[in-house]
C-alpha positions in Angstrom: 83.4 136.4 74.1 84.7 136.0 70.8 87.7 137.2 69.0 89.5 137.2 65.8 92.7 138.3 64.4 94.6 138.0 61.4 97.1 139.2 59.0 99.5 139.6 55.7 103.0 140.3 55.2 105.1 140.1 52.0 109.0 139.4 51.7 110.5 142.8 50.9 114.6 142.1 51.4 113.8 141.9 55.4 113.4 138.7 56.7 113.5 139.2 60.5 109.5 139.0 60.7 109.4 135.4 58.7 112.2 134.1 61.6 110.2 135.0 64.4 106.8 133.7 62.5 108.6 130.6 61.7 109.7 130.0 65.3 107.8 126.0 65.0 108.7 125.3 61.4 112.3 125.0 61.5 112.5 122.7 58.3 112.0 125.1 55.7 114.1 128.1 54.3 113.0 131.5 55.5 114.8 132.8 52.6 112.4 131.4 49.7 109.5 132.9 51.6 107.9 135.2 49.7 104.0 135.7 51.7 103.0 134.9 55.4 99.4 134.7 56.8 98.0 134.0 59.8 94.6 134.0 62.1 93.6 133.5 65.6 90.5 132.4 66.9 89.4 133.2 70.3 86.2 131.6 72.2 86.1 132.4 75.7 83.3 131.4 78.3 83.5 132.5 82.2 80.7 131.4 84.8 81.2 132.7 88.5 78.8 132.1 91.4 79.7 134.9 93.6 78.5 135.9 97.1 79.7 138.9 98.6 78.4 142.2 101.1 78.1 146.0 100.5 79.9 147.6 103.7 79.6 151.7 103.9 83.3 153.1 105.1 81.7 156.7 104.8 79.3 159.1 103.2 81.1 158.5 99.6 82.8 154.9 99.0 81.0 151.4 100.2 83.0 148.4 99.4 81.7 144.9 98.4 84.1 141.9 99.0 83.2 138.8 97.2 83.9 135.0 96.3 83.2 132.2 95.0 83.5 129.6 92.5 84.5 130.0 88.8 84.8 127.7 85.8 86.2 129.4 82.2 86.8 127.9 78.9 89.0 129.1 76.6 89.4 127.6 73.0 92.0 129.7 70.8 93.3 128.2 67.0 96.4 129.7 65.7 97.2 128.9 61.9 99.8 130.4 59.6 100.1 130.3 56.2 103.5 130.6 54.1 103.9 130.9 50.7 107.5 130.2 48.8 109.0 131.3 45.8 109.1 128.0 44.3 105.5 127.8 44.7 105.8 125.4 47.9 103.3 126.0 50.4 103.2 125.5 54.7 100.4 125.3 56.0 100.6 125.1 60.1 97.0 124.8 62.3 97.7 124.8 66.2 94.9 124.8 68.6 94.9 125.3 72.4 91.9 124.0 74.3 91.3 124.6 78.2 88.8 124.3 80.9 89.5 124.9 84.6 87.6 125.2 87.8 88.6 127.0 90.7 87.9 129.6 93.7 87.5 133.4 92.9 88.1 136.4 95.2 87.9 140.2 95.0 86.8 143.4 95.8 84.7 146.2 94.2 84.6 150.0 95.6 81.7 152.5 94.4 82.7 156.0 95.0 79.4 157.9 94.8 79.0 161.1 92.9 75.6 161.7 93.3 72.2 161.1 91.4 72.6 157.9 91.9 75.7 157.9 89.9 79.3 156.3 91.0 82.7 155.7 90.1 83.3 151.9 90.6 86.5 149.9 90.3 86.9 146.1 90.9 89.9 143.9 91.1 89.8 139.7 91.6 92.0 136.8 91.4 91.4 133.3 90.8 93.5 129.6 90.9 91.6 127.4 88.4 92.6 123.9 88.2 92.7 123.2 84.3 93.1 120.7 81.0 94.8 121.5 78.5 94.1 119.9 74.8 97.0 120.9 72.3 97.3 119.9 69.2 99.5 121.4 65.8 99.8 119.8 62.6 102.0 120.9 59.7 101.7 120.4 55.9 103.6 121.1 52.9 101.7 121.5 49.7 98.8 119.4 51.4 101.0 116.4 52.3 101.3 116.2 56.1 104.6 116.4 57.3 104.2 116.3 61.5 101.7 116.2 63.8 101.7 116.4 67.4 99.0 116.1 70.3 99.2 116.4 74.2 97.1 116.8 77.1 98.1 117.5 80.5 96.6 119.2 83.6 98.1 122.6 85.1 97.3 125.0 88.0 96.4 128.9 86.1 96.0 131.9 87.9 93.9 135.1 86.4 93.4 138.8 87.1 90.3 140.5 86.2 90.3 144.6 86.8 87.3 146.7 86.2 86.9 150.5 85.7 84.0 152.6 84.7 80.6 154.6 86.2 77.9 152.9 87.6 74.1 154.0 88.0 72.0 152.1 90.5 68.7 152.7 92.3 67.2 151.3 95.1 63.3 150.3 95.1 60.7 148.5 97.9 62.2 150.5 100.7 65.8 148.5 99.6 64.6 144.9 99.0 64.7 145.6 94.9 67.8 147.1 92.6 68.9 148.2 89.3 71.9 149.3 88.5 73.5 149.8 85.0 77.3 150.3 84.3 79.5 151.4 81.4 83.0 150.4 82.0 86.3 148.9 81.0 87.2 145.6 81.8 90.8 143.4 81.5 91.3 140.2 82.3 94.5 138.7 82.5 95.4 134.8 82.5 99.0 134.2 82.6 100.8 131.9 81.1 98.0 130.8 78.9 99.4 130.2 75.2 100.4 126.7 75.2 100.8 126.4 71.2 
């Protein structure tokens, strides 16, 4: 998955939004600010080997728990840019970098409407053992003014949830399957941001 975001404010009298934006660069006036931009880049790569079982608790719901293991990368790059009055300008580029591996677990329900049709949700959690690669670097009209670079290791744990409808089919008296599915899917990894 990828992901970008960005965007532009000007200084019009309020400068609340340029103190929280200039939460790391502490050595320059937020009053001579007069434009602020900034962009973030998202990369994110997830691999799971999974083994799980389809149990029937009635007519209408089966559930499938399931585990395994799980590796994910995420890369994210945050940079601002600030532009002063005085025609000064910051320039700050922080990137984030972090692989883990770990054990997933979870459950997914199917709740079976008919024609082969079905409501399915899925929750999982995961501990990934991880490395983190962090670096930031700030300029001031092009002249680099700091710089700063650490890696470390740290235990993460993630969420995934999953919502949507589900078609599947059985073929070869049950050996073969298809199924497509249409859903909703959120994936939460918490305290991830180390910029």
């Amino acid at each position: 998955t990828r992901n970008i975001s960005r965007g532009s404010v000007r200084q019009k009298g309020n400068l609340e939004i340029f103190e929280t934006l200039l939460a790391n660069a502490d050595f320059l006036v937020p009053d001579s600010i007069k434009r602020a931009h900034a962009k973030w880049k998202l990369k994110f790569n997830q691999v799971d080997l999974l083994l799980g079982r389809e149990y029937a608790t009635g007519h209408y719901l089966t559930l499938r728990p399931y585990g395994g293991p799980r590796s994910t990368w995420i890369y994210q790059n945050f940079n601002t840019h600030y532009d002063f009055e005085e025609g000064d300008k910051q320039r700050i580029f922080q990137k984030n970098q972090f692989w883990g591996l770990g054990l997933v677990g979870g459950l997914e329900t199917n709740w079976k409407l008919g024609w082969n049709f079905s409501l399915y949700g899925d929750a999982a959690y995961s501990i990934l053992f991880g490395f983190f690669d962090v670096s930031q670097t700030g300029t001031l009209n092009r002249t680099k003014e700091w710089e700063l670079h650490k890696s470390f290791r740290s235990g993460k744990s993630n969420l995934d949830i999953a919502l949507g409808l589900k078609w599947a089919k059985l073929f070869a008296e049950g050996d073969w399957a298809m199924a497509f599915k249409i859903g909703y899917e959120y994936h939460i990894y918490f305290n991830q941001n180390q910029f």
